[in-house]
N, C-alpha and C positions, 0 to 999 in steps of 0.2 A: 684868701685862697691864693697859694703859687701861681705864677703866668703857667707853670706847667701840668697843674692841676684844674686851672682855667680849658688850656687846649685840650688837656683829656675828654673834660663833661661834655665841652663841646662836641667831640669826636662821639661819643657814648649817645649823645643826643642828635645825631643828625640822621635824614633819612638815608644815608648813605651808608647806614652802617648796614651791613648786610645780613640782618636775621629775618627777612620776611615781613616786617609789620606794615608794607605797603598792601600786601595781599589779603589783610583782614579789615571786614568792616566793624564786627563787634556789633551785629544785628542793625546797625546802617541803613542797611539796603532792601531790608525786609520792610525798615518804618519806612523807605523813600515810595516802594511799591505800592505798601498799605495807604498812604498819602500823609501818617503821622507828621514825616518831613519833607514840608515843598517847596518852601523858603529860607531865607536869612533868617527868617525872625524862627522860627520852628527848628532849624538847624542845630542855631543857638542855641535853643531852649533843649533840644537832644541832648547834645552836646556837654552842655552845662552842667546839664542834669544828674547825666553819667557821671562826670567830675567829680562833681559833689558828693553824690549819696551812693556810687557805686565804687570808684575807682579811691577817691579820697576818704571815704569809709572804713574801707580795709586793707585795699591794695597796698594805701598810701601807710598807712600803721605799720603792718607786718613787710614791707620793705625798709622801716627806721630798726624794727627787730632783728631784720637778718641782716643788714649794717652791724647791725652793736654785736650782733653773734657773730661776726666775722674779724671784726676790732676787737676780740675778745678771744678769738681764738679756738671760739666755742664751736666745733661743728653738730655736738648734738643739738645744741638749739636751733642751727641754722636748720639743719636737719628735720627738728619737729616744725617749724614754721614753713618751709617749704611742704609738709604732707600735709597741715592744714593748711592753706592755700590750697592747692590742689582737689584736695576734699570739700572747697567749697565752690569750687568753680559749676555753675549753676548749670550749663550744658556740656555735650561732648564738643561741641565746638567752641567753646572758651576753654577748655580743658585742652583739648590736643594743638591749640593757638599757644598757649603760654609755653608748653614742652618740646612745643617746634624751635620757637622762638629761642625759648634759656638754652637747649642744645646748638641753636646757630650760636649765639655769643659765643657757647664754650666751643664753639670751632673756631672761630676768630680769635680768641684769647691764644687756643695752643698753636695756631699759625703765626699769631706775632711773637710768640715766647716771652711775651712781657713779665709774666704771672706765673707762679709758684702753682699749678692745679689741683694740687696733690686735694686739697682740703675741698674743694670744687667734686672733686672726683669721687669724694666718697657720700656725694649726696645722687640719688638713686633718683631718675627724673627730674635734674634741678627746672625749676619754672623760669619764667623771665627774669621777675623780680629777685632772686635767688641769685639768678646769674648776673644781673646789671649792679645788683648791691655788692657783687663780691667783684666784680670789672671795679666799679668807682674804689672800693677801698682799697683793692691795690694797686690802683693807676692815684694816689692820693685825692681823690675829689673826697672832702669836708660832707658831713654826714646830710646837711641840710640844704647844701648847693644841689648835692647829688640826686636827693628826691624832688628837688625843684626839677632840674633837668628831663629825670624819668616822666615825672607829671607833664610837663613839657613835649617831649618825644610825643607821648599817646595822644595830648589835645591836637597838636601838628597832624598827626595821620589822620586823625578822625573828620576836622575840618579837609585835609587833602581828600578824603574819601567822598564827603559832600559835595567836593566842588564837583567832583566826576559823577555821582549819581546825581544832585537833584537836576540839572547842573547848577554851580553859583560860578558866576566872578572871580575873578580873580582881585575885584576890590573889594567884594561880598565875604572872601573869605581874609580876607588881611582885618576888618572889622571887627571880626567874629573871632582872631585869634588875638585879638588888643582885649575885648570881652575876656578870655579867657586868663592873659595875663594878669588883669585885674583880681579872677577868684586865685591864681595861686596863691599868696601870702599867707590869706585865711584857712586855706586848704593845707598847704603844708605846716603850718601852727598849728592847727589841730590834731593832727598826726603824729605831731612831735610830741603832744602833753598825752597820747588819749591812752587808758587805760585798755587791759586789755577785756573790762566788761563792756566797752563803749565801743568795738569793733561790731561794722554791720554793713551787711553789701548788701541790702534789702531795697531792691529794684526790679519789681515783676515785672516793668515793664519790657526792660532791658532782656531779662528772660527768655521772656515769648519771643521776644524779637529774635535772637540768637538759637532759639531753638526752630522756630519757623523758617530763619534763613537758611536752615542745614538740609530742607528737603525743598527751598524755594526752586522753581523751576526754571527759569533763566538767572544766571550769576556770575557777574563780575569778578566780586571777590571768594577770597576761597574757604571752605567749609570744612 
C-alpha cells in the first residue's frame, strides 16, 4: 500500500472521523445494565463475539462486495448489496445507525471534494459500509487493508463504549483491543474467500440487546 493510501485508512479509521459512531453502542449498554457485561473478561467476550459471528459474518463479506462493485464500476451491484444489508439489519436501531452513519461520510466526502459522488449518489440510503467501501476505493486504500481498518474502527468504538459503561481502564481496554487485533486476520480471510451461501449475521443475542436498548430507560448512547 502507498504512504498515501496508508494515511487515507488511517484517516477513514479514526474516531475522528465525523460520522457519529461514538454515539452508538450497538446493544452495549442494554448487556452492561442486564449485567451480561461487567468486566474485562465479559466485555471481551461481547465484543468478540459480535466480531465474529455478527459483524465478520456478513458486515465483513458484503463490504469486500461493494469494494469489488465499486472497482468495477458496477453501481447496480453496489446498489443491491447495499438493500440487502439494510434489509437485514435486525432492529430499527441498527438500521437508522448505519444510514446516519453512510450519510455522514457522504457529507464529509462532498465537503473535501476528494471524490467523484456521482456513483455514491445514485445509491438511495447508502449504509456505512456502502459509504466507507466507496471512501477507501477512491481515496486508494487496497481492498483488504481497507476492511481491515473498517473492522478495526467498529472493535475501537465498541471497546471506547465499554470503557464508559461498565466502567474499564484504561489498561482494561488497550487488553481487550490487543484481543481483538489478534481475531482480525482470521476474520478478514474469511470474508475475503466466503461465498455468498456462507453469509450469516445470526446473533439473537446481539438482537434483543439492540432492540431492548431502543426503549431502555436511561441512555447514554443513542437510539
Amino acid at each position: 500500500m502507498s504512504g498515501t493510501g496508508l494515511t487515507q485508512l488511517l484517516r477513514l479509521a479514526s474516531p475522528m472521523l465525523p460520522v457519529g459512531a461514538y454515539s452508538y453502542s450497538q446493544g452495549l449498554e442494554w448487556a452492561v445494565e442486564e449485567g451480561a457485561v461487567r468486566d474485562e473478561h465479559t466485555a471481551m467476550r461481547w465484543i468478540g463475539d459480535a466480531l465474529a459471528f455478527n459483524v465478520g459474518g456478513l458486515e465483513a463479506p458484503v463490504w469486500r462486495r461493494l469494494y469489488q462493485a465499486w472497482s468495477a464500476a458496477d453501481t447496480a451491484a453496489a446498489n443491491l448489496w447495499n438493500q440487502r444489508f439494510l434489509a437485514v439489519r435486525e432492529t430499527a436501531e441498527l438500521r437508522s445507525e448505519t444510514v446516519q452513519m453512510g450519510e455522514a461520510l457522504k457529507l464529509v466526502l462532498k465537503a473535501t471534494g476528494e471524490i467523484d459522488l456521482a456513483p455514491l449518489d445514485r445509491i438511495e440510503h447508502p449504509a456505512f459500509p456502502t459509504a466507507f467501501s466507496f471512501a477507501a476505493h477512491g481515496l486508494g486504500v487496497p481492498l483488504q487493508e481497507g476492511l481491515t481498518g473498517y473492522l478495526w474502527a467498529w472493535g475501537e468504538n465498541q471497546v471506547s463504549a465499554a470503557m464508559k459503561l461498565v466502567p474499564l481502564g484504561q489498561s482494561s481496554g488497550q487488553r481487550i483491543l490487543v484481543k481483538l487485533i489478534g481475531l482480525l486476520p482470521d476474520i478478514v480471510a474469511q470474508a475475503l474467500r466466503a461465498d455468498d451461501n456462507m453469509l450469516s449475521n445470526f446473533a439473537p443475542g446481539l438482537a434483543i440487546a439492540s432492540s431492548r436498548h431502543e426503549t431502555q430507560y436511561t441512555r447514554l448512547f443513542r437510539s
